[in-house]
N, CA, C and O atoms as a Tinker XYZ file with bonds, in Angstrom:
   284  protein
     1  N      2.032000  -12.372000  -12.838000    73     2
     2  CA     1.632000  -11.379000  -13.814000    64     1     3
     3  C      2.054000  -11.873000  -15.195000    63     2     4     5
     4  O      3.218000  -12.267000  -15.249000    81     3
     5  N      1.383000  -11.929000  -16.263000    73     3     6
     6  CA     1.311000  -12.228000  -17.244000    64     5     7
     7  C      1.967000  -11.179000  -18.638000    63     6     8     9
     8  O      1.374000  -10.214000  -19.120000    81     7
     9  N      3.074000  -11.610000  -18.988000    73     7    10
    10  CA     3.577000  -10.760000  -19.997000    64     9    11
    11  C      2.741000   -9.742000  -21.360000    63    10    12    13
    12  O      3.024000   -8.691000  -21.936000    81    11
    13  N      1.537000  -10.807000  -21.445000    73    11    14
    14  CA     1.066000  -10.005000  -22.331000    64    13    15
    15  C     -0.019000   -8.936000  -21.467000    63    14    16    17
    16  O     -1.093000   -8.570000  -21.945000    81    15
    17  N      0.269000   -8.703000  -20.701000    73    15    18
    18  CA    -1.068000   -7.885000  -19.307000    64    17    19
    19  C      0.145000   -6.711000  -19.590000    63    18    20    21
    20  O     -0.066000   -5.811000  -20.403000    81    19
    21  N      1.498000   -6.812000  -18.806000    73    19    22
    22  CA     2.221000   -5.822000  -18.810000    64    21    23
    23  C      2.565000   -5.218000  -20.271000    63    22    24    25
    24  O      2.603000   -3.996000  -20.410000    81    23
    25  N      2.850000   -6.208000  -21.514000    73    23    26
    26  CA     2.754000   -5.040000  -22.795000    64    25    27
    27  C      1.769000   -4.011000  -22.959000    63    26    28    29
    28  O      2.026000   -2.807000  -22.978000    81    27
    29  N      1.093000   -4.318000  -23.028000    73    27    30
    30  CA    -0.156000   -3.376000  -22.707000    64    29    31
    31  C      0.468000   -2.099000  -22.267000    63    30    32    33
    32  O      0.541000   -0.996000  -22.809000    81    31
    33  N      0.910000   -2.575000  -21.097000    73    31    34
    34  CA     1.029000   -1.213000  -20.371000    64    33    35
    35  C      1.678000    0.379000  -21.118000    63    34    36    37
    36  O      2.196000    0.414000  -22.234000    81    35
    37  N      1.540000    1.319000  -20.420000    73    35    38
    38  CA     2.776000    2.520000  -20.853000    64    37    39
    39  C      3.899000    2.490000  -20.620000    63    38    40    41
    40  O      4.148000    1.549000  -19.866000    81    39
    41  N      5.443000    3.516000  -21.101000    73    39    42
    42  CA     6.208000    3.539000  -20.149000    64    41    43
    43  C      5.652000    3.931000  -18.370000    63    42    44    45
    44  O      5.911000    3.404000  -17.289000    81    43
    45  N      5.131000    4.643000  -18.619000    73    43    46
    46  CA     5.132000    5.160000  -17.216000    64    45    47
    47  C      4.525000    4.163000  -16.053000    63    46    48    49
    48  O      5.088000    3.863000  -15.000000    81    47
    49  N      3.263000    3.738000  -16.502000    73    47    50
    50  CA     3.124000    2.295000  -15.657000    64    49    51
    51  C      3.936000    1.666000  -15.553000    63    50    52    53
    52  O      4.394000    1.661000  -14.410000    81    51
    53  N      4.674000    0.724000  -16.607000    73    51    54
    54  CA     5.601000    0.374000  -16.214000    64    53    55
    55  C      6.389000    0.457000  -15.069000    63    54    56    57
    56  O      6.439000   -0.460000  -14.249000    81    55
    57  N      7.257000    1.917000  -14.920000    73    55    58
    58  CA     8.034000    2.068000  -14.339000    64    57    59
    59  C      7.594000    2.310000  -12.779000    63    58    60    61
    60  O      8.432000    2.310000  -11.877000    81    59
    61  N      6.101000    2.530000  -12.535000    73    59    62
    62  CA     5.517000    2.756000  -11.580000    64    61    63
    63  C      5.399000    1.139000  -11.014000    63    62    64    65
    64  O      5.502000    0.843000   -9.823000    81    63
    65  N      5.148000    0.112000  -12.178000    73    63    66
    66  CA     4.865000   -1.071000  -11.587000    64    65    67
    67  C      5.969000   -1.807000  -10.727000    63    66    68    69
    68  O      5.875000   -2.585000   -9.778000    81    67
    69  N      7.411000   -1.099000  -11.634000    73    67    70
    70  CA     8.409000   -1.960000  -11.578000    64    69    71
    71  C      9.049000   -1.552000  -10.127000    63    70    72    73
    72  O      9.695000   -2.259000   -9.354000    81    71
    73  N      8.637000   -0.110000  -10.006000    73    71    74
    74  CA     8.829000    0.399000   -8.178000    64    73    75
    75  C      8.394000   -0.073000   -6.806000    63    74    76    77
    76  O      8.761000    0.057000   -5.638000    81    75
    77  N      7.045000   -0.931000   -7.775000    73    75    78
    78  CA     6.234000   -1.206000   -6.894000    64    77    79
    79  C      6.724000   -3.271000   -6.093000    63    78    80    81
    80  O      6.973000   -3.717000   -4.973000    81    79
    81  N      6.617000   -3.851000   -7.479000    73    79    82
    82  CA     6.993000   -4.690000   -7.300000    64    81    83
    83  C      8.648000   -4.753000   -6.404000    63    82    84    85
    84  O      8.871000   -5.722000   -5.679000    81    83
    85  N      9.571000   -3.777000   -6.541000    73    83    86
    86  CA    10.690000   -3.826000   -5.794000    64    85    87
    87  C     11.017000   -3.529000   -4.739000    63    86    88    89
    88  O     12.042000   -3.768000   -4.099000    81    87
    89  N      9.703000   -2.721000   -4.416000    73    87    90
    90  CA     9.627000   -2.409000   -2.773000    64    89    91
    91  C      8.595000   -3.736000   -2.448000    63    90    92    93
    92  O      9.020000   -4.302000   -1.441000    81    91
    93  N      7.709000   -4.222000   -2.836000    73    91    94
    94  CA     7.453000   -5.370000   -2.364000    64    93    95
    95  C      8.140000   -6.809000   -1.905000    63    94    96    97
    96  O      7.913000   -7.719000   -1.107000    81    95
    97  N      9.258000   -6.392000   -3.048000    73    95    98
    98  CA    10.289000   -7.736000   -2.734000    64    97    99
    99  C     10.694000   -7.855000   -1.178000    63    98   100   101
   100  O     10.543000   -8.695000   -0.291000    81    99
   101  N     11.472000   -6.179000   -1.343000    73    99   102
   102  CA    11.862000   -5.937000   -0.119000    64   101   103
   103  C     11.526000   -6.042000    1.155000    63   102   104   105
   104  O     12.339000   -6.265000    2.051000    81   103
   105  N      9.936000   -5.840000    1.362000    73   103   106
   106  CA     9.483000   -6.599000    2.218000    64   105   107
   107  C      9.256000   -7.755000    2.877000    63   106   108   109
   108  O      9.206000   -8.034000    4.075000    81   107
   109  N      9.101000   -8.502000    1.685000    73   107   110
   110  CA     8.676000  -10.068000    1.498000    64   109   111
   111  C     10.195000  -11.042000    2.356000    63   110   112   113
   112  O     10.285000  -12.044000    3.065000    81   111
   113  N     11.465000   -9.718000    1.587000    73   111   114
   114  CA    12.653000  -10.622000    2.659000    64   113   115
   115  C     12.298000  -10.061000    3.747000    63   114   116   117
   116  O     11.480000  -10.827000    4.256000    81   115
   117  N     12.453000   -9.077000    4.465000    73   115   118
   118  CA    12.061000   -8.649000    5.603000    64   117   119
   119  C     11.450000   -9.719000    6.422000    63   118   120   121
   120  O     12.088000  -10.320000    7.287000    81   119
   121  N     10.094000   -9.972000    6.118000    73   119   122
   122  CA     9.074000  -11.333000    6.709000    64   121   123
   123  C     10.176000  -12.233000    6.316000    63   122   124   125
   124  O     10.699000  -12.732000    7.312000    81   123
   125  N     10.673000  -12.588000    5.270000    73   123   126
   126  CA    11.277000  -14.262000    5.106000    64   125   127
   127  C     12.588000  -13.973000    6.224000    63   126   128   129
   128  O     12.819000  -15.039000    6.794000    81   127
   129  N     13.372000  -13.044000    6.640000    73   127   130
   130  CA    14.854000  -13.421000    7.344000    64   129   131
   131  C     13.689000  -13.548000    8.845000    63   130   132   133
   132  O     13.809000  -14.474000    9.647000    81   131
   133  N     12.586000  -12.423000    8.998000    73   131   134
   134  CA    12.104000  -12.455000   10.601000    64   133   135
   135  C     11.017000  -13.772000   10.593000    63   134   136   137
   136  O     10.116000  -13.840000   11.429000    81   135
   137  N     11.208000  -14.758000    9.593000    73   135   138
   138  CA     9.966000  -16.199000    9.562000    64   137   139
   139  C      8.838000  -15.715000   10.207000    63   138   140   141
   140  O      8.296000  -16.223000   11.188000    81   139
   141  N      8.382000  -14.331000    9.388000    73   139   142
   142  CA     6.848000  -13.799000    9.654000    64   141   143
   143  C      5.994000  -14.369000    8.274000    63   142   144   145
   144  O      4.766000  -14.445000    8.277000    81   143
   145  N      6.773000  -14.726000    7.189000    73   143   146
   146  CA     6.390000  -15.000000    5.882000    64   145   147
   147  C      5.741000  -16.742000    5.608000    63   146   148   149
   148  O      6.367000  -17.800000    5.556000    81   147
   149  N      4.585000  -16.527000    5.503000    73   147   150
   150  CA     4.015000  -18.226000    5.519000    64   149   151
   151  C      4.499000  -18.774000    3.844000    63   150   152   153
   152  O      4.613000  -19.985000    3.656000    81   151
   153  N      4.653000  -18.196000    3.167000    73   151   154
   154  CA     5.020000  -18.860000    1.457000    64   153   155
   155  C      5.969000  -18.422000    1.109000    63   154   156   157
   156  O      5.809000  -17.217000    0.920000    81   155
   157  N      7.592000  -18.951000    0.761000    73   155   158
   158  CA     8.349000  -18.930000    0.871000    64   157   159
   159  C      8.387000  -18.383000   -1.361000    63   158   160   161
   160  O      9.144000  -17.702000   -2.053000    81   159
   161  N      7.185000  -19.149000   -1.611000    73   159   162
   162  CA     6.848000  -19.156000   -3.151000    64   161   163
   163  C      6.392000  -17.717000   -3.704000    63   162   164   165
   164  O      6.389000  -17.472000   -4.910000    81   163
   165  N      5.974000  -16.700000   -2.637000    73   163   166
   166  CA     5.985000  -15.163000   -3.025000    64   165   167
   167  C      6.753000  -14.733000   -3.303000    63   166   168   169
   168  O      6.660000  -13.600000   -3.776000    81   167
   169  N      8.080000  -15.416000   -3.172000    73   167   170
   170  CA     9.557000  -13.990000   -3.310000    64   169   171
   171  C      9.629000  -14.363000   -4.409000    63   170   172   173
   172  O      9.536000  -13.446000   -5.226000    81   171
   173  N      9.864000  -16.138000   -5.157000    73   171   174
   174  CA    10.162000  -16.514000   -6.111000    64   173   175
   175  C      9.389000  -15.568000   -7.230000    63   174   176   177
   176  O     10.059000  -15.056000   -8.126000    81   175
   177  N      8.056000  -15.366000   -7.158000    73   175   178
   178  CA     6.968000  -15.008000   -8.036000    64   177   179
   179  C      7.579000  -13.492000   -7.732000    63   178   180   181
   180  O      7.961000  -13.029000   -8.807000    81   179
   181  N      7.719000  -12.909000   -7.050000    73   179   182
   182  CA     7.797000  -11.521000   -6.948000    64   181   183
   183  C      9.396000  -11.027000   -7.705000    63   182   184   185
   184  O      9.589000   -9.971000   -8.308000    81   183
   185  N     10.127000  -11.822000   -7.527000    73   183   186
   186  CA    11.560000  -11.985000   -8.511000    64   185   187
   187  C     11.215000  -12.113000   -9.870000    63   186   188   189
   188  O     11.607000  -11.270000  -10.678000    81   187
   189  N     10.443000  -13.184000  -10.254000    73   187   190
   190  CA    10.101000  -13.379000  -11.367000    64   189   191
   191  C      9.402000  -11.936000  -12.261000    63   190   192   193
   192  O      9.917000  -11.512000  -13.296000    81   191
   193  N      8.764000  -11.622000  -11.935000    73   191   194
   194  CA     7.356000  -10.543000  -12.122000    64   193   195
   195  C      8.517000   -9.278000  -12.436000    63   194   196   197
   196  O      8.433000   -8.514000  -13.397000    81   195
   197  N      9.514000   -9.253000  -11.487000    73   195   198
   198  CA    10.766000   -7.940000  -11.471000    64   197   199
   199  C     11.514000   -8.439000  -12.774000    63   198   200   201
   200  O     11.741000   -7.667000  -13.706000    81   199
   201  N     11.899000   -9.824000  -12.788000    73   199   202
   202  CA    12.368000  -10.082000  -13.935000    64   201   203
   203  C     12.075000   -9.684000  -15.579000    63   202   204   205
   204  O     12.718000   -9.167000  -16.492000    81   203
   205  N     10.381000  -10.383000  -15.336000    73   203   206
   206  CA     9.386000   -9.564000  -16.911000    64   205   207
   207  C      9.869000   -8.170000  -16.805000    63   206   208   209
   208  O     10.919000   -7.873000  -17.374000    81   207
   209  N      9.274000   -7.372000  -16.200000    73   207   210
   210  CA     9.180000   -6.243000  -16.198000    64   209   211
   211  C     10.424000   -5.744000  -16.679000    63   210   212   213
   212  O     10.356000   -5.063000  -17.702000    81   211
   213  N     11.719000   -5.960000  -16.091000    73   211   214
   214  CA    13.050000   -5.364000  -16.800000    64   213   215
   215  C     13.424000   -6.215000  -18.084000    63   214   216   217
   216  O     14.507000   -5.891000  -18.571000    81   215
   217  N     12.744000   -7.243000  -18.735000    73   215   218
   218  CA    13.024000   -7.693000  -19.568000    64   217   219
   219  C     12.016000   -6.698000  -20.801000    63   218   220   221
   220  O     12.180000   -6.795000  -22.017000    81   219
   221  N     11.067000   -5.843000  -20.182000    73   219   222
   222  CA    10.041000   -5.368000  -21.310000    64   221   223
   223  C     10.365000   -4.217000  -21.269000    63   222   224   225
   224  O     10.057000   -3.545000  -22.254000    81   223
   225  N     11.099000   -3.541000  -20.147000    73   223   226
   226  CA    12.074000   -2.133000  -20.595000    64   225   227
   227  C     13.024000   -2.170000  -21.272000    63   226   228   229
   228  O     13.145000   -1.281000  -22.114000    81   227
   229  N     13.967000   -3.124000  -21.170000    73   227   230
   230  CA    15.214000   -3.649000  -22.021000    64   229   231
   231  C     14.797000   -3.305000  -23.198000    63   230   232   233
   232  O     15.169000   -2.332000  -23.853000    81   231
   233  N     13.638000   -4.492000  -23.618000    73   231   234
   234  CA    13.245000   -4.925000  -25.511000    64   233   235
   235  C     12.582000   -3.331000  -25.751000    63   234   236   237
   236  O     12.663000   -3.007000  -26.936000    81   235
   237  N     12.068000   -2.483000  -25.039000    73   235   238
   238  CA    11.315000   -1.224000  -25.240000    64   237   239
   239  C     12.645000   -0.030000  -25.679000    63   238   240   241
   240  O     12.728000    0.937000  -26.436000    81   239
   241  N     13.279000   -0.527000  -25.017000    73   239   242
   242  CA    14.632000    0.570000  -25.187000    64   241   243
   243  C     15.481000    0.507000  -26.580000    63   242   244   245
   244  O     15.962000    1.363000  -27.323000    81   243
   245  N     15.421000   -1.349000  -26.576000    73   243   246
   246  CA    16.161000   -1.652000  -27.879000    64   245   247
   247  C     15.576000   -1.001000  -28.998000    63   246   248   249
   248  O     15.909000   -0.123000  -29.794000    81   247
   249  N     14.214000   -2.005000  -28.710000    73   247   250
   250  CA    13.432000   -1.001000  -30.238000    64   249   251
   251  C     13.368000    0.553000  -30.043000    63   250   252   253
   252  O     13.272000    0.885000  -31.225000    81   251
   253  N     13.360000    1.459000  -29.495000    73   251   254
   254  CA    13.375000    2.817000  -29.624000    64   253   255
   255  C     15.048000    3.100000  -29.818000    63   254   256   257
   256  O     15.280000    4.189000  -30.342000    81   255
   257  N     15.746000    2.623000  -29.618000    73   255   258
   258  CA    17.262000    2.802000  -30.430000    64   257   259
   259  C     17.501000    2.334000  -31.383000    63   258   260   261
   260  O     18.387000    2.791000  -32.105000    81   259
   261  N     16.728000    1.177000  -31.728000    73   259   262
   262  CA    16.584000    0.891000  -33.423000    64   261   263
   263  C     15.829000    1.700000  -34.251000    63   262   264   265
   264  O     16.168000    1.838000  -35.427000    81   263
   265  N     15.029000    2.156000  -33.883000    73   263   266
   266  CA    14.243000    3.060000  -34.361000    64   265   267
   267  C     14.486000    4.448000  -34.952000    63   266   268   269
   268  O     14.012000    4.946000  -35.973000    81   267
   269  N     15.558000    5.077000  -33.833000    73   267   270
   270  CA    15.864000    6.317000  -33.814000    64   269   271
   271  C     17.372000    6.224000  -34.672000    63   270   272   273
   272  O     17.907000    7.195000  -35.207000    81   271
   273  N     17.731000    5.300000  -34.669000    73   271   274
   274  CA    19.035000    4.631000  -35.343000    64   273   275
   275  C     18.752000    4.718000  -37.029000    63   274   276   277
   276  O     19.414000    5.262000  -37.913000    81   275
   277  N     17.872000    4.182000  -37.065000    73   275   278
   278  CA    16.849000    3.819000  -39.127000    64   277   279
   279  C     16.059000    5.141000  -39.239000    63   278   280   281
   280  O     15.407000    5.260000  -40.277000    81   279
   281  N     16.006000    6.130000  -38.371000    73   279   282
   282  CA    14.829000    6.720000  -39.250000    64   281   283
   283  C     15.643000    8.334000  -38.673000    63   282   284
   284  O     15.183000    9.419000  -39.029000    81   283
């Protein structure tokens, strides 16, 4: 998933995405500990993707406390 796809988004997507992607992880080990999982390269990508995502709530939070901070 592509960072500038998720700016876009709302909070609320967001946070819907970021649920989504974390119950997916969870699965993905599930298959990887029971070696039901053929690409070992989904979790990486699915970590990653969890990663953006809390990195674009973080910077979303900052600026709305800078914000509310100056004005």
């Amino acid at each position: 998933m592509k960072f500038e796809k998720l700016n876009e988004m709302t909070e609320d997507e967001i946070s819907l995405k970021f649920f989504e992607l974390k119950e997916s992880y969870m699965k993905l080990r599930f298959q990887h500990a029971t070696a039901q999982l053929d690409s070992s390269a989904k979790l990486r990508d699915t970590r990653r993707d969890i990663a953006r995502v809390n990195t674009l709530i973080n910077q979303r939070k900052k600026e709305a406390a800078k914000a509310g901070a100056e004005g």
